[in-house]
C-alpha positions as CSV (number, residue, x, y, z in Angstrom):
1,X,72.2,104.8,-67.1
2,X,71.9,108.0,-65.1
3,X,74.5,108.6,-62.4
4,X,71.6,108.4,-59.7
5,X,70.5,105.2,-61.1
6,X,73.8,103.7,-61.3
7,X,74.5,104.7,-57.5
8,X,71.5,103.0,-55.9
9,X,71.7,100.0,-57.8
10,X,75.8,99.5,-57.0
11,X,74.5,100.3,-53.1
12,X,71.8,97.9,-53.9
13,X,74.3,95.2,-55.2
14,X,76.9,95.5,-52.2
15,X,74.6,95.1,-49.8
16,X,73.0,92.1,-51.8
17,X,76.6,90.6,-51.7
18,X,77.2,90.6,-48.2
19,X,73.1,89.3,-47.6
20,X,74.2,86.6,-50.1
21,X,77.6,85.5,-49.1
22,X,77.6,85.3,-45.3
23,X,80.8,86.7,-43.8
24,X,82.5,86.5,-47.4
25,X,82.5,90.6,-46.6
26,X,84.4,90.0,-43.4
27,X,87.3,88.7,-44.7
28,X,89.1,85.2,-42.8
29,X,89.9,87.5,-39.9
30,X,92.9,86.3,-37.3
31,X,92.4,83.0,-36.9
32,X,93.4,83.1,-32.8
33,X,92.0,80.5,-30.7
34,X,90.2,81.6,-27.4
35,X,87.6,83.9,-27.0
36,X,86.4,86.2,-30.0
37,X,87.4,89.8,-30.1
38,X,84.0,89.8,-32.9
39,X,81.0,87.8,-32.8
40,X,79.3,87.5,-36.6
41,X,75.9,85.8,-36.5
42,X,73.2,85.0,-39.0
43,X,69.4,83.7,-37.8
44,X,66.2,83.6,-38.0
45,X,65.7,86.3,-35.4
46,X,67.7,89.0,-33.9
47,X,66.6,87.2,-30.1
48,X,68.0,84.0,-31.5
49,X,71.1,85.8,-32.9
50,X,71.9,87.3,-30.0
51,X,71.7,84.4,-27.1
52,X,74.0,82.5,-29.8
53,X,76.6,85.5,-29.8
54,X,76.7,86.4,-26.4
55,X,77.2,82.7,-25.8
56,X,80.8,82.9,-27.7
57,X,81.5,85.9,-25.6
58,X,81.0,83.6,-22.1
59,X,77.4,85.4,-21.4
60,X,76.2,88.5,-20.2
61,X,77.9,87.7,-16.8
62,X,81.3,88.4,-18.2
63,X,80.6,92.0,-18.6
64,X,77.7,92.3,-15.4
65,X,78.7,92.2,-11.7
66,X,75.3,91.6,-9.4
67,X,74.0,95.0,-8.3
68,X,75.8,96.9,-10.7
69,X,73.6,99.4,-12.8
70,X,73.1,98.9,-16.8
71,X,72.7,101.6,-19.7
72,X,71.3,99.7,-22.9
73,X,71.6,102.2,-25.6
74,X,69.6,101.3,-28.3
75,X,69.0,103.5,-31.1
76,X,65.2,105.0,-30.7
77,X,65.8,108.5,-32.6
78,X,62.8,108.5,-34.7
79,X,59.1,108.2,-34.6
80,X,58.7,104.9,-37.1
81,X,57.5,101.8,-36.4
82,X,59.8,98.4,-36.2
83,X,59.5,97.4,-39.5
84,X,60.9,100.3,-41.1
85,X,64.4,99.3,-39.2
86,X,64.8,103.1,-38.1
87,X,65.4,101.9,-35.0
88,X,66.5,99.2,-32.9
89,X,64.8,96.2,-32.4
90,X,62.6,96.0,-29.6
91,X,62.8,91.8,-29.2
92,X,66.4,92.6,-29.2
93,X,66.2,95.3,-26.8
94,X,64.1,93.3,-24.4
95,X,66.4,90.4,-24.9
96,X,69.4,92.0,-23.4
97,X,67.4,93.5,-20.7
98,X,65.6,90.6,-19.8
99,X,69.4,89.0,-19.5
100,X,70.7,92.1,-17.3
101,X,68.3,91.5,-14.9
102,X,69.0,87.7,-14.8
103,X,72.1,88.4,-14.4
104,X,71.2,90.7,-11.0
105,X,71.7,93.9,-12.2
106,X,70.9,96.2,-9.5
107,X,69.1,98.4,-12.1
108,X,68.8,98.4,-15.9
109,X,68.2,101.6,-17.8
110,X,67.2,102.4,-21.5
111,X,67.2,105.6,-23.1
112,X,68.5,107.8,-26.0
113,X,68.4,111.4,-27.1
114,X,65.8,111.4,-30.1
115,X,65.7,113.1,-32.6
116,X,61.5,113.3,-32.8
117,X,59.7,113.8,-29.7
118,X,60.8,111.1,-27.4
119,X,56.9,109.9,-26.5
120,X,56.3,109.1,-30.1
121,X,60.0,107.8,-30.5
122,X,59.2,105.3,-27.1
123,X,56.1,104.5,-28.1
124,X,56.1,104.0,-31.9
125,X,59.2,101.8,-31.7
126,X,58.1,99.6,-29.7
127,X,61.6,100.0,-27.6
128,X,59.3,101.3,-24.1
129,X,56.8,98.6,-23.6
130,X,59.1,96.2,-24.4
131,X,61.9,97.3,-22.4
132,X,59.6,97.9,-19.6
133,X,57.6,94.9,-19.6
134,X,61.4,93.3,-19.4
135,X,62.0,95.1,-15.9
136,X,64.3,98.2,-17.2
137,X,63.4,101.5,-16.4
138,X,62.8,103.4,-20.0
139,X,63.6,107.2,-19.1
140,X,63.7,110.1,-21.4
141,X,67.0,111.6,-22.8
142,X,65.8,114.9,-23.8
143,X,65.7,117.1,-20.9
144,X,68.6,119.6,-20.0
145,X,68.8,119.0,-16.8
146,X,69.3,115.1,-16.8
147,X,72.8,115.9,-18.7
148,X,76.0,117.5,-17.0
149,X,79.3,118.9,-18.7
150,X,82.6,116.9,-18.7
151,X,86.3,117.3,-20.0
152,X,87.1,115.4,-23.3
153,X,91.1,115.1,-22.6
154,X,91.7,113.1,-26.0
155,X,89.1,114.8,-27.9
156,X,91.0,117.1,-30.7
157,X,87.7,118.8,-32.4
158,X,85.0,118.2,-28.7
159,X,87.6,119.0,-25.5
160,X,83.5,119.1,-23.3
161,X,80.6,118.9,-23.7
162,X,77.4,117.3,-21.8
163,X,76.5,113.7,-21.6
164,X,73.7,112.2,-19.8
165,X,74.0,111.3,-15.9
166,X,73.1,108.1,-16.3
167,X,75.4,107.0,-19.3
168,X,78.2,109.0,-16.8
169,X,77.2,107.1,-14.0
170,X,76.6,103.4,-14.9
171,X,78.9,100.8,-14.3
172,X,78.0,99.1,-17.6
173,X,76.9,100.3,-21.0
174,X,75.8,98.9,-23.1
175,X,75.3,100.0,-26.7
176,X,72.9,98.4,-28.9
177,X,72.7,100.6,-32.3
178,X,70.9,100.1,-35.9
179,X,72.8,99.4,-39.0
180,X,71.6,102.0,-41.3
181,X,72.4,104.6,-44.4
182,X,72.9,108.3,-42.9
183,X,73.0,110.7,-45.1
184,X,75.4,113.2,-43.0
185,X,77.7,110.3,-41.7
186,X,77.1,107.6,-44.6
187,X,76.3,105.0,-41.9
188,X,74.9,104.8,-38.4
189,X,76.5,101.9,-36.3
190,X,77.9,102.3,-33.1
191,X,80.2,104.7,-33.0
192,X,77.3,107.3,-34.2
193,X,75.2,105.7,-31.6
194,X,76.5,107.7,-28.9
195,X,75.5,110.5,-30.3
196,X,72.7,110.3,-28.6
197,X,73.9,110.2,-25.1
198,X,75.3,114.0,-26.0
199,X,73.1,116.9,-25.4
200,X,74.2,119.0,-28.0
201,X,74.3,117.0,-31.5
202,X,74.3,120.2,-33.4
203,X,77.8,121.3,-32.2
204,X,79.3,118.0,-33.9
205,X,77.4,119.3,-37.1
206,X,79.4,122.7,-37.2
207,X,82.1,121.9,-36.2
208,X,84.0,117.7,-37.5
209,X,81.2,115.7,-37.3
210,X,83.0,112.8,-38.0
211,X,86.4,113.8,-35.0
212,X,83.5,114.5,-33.0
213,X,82.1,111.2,-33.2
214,X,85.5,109.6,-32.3
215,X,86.4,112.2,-29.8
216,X,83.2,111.5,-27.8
217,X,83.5,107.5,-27.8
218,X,86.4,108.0,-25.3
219,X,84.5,110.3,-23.1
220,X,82.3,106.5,-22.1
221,X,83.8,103.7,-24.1
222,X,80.8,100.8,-24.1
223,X,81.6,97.9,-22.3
224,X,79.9,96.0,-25.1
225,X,78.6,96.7,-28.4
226,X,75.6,94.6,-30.3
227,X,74.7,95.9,-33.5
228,X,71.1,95.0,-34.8
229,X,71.6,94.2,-38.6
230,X,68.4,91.6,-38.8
231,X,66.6,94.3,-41.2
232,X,68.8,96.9,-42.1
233,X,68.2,100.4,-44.2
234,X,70.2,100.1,-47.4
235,X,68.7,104.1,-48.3
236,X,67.4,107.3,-47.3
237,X,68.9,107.2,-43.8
238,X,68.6,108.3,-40.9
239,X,65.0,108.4,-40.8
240,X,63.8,106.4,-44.5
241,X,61.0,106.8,-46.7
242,X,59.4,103.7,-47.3
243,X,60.1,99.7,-46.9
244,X,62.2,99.9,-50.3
245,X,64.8,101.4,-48.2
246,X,64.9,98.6,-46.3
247,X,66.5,94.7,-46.8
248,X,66.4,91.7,-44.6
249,X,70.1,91.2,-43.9
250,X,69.4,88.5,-40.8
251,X,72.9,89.9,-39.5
252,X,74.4,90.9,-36.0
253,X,77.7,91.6,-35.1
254,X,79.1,91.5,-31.0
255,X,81.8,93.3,-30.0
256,X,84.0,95.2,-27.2
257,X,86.1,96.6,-30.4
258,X,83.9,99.7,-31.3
259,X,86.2,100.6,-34.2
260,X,86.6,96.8,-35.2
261,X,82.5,96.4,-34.8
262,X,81.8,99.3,-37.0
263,X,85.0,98.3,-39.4
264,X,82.8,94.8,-39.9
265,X,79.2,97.0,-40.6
266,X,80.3,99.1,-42.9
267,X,81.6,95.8,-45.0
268,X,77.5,94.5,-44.9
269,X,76.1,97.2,-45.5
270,X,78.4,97.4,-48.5
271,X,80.4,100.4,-48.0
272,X,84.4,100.4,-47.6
273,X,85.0,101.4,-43.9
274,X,87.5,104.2,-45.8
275,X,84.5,105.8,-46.6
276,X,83.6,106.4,-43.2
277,X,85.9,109.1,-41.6
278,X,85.2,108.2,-37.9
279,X,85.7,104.8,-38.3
280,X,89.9,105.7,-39.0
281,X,90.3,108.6,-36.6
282,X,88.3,106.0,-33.7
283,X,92.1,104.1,-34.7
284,X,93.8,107.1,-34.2
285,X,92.8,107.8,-30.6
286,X,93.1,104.3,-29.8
287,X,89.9,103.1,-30.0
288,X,90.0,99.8,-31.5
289,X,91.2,98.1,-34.8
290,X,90.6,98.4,-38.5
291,X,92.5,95.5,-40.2
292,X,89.8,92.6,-39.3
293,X,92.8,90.5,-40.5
294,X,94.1,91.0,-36.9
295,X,90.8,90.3,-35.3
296,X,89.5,87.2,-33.9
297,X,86.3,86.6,-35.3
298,X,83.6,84.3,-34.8
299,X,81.3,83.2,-37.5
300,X,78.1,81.5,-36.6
301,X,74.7,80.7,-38.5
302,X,72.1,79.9,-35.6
C-alpha cells in the first residue's frame, strides 16, 4: 500500500471509530455530579441535538441577560453549499438565534470574516436567510473599517492586532464552528473559529499560526461554544473537494471549555489532540483543560 493510501484510509478508519462507537473516543470523563463542563450529543438533526444539549446546560438563559446583545459566530468562510459541511449549519445557526431572541436579546448578530467573497459565502451557505428570517442581523465581516486594534496582554507570538467591533462589543458570544480537516492547522473547531473575527489572518500565517490561535482566544473568550459535527469533513479541508470528503458523524459537542471542547473534536474526528499545537498552548495560557478525565461530561443520544 502506498503511504498516501495508507494515510486516508487510517483517517478514514478513526473517524469511522468514533461515528461507530458513540463517546467510546471521549473517554469516561470526571464523573462529577451537577451541571456538565461538556455536553456530547448524538441525533437525528443538529436542531434536535442542540435543544437536547443546551438543555443539560440550564438553557440559553444561563448565558443571556434580556437586552443584552449576541455575536453567533458560525463558521461561513467559504462559498459551498450546506451539504458539503464547509460551513456551519444553517438549522443550527437559526436555532440558536431563534433562542437568543426568545430569550430577549436586545440584538442578535451573525457574521464572520470569509475567506471567499462574503455575498457568495452568506448566500450559498444558507447561514443569511436563515439567520435573518430568525430575527438576527447578518452583517458582513470584511470591511476595514468595521474592525479596531487592541492589546493582547497574554498573547506571546500576537501582543495586537484588530478584531471586529461587534465581537469587542457584545455582551455575549457565542461561537458556533464546523468540525473539519484543515490542511494548515489539521482541524478547524473552535479555537480556529475565531480566526475569523481577526482582520488580519495572514499575520497568524507568518508568524505561529498555532500561538496565534491561542493568543487570540484570550483577547474575547466565548461565553459558549457549540460545535456542529452532524456532517463533518473527514478530508481536503478547509474548503473540500467533493462529498467523499465528507461523513455523517450526527455529533455535537457544548461547551464553555474551549480547550476541553476542541480536546473532545479532535478525538471524533479521529485525530490525537497532541497533534494539534493550539489545542496544548490554549492550556498553557489558561484557557481550559485537556485531560477530559477531569471534565464533567455529558453523554446524550436524542
Amino acid at each position: 500500500m502506498k503511504r498516501r493510501d495508507f494515510l486516508k484510509t487510517a483517517v478514514a478508519a478513526g473517524v469511522a471509530g468514533a461515528v461507530m462507537s458513540p463517546f467510546r473516543c471521549l473517554g469516561k470523563g470526571s464523573g462529577q455530579s451537577g451541571a456538565p463542563e461538556l455536553v456530547a450529543v448524538r441525533g437525528p438533526d443538529p436542531v434536535t441535538m442542540y435543544k437536547r444539549g443546551i438543555e443539560e446546560l440550564g438553557g440559553i438563559v444561563s448565558f443571556i441577560k434580556k437586552g443584552q446583545s449576541v455575536v453567533v459566530k458560525p463558521n461561513i468562510g467559504w462559498a459551498r453549499l450546506p451539504k458539503y459541511a464547509a460551513n456551519t449549519s444553517p438549522q443550527l445557526v437559526e436555532a440558536i438565534v431563534l433562542d437568543c431572541v426568545k430569550a430577549g436579546a436586545g440584538v442578535v448578530y451573525v457574521l464572520d470574516h470569509t475567506c471567499n467573497y462574503w455575498k457568495n459565502c452568506y448566500r450559498n451557505s444558507g447561514i443569511e436567510a436563515a439567520a435573518e428570517q430568525a430575527g438576527a442581523k447578518v452583517v458582513p465581516g470584511n470591511s476595514h473599517s468595521d474592525y479596531r486594534k487592541i492589546v493582547i496582554p497574554r498573547g506571546k507570538a500576537l501582543k495586537n492586532a484588530e478584531m471586529h467591533r461587534l465581537v469587542l462589543d457584545c455582551d455575549v458570544l457565542i461561537n458556533v464552528p464546523v468540525l473539519k480537516n484543515h490542511g494548515g492547522a489539521v482541524m478547524t473547531s473552535a479555537m480556529k473559529n475565531l480566526m475569523g473575527t481577526v482582520w488580519d489572518r495572514k499575520y497568524f500565517h507568518s508568524t505561529d499560526l498555532n500561538q496565534c490561535i491561542a493568543d487570540w482566544v484570550t483577547a474575547r473568550v466565548p461565553d459558549l461554544n457549540i460545535i456542529d459535527a452532524y456532517n463533518m469533513m473527514r478530508t481536503h479541508g478547509p474548503r473540500g473537494v467533493n462529498l467523499d470528503d465528507v461523513v455523517n458523524a450526527k455529533f455535537q459537542l457544548l461547551s464553555k471549555d474551549i480547550v476541553a471542547i476542541d480536546t473532545a473534536a479532535a478525538k471524533i474526528l479521529g485525530i490525537k489532540p497532541e497533534k494539534i499545537p493550539y489545542i496544548a498552548k490554549g492550556e498553557e495560557l489558561g484557557l481550559g483543560r485537556t485531560d477530559l478525565k477531569r471534565v464533567s461530561i455529558r453523554r446524550i443520544v436524542a
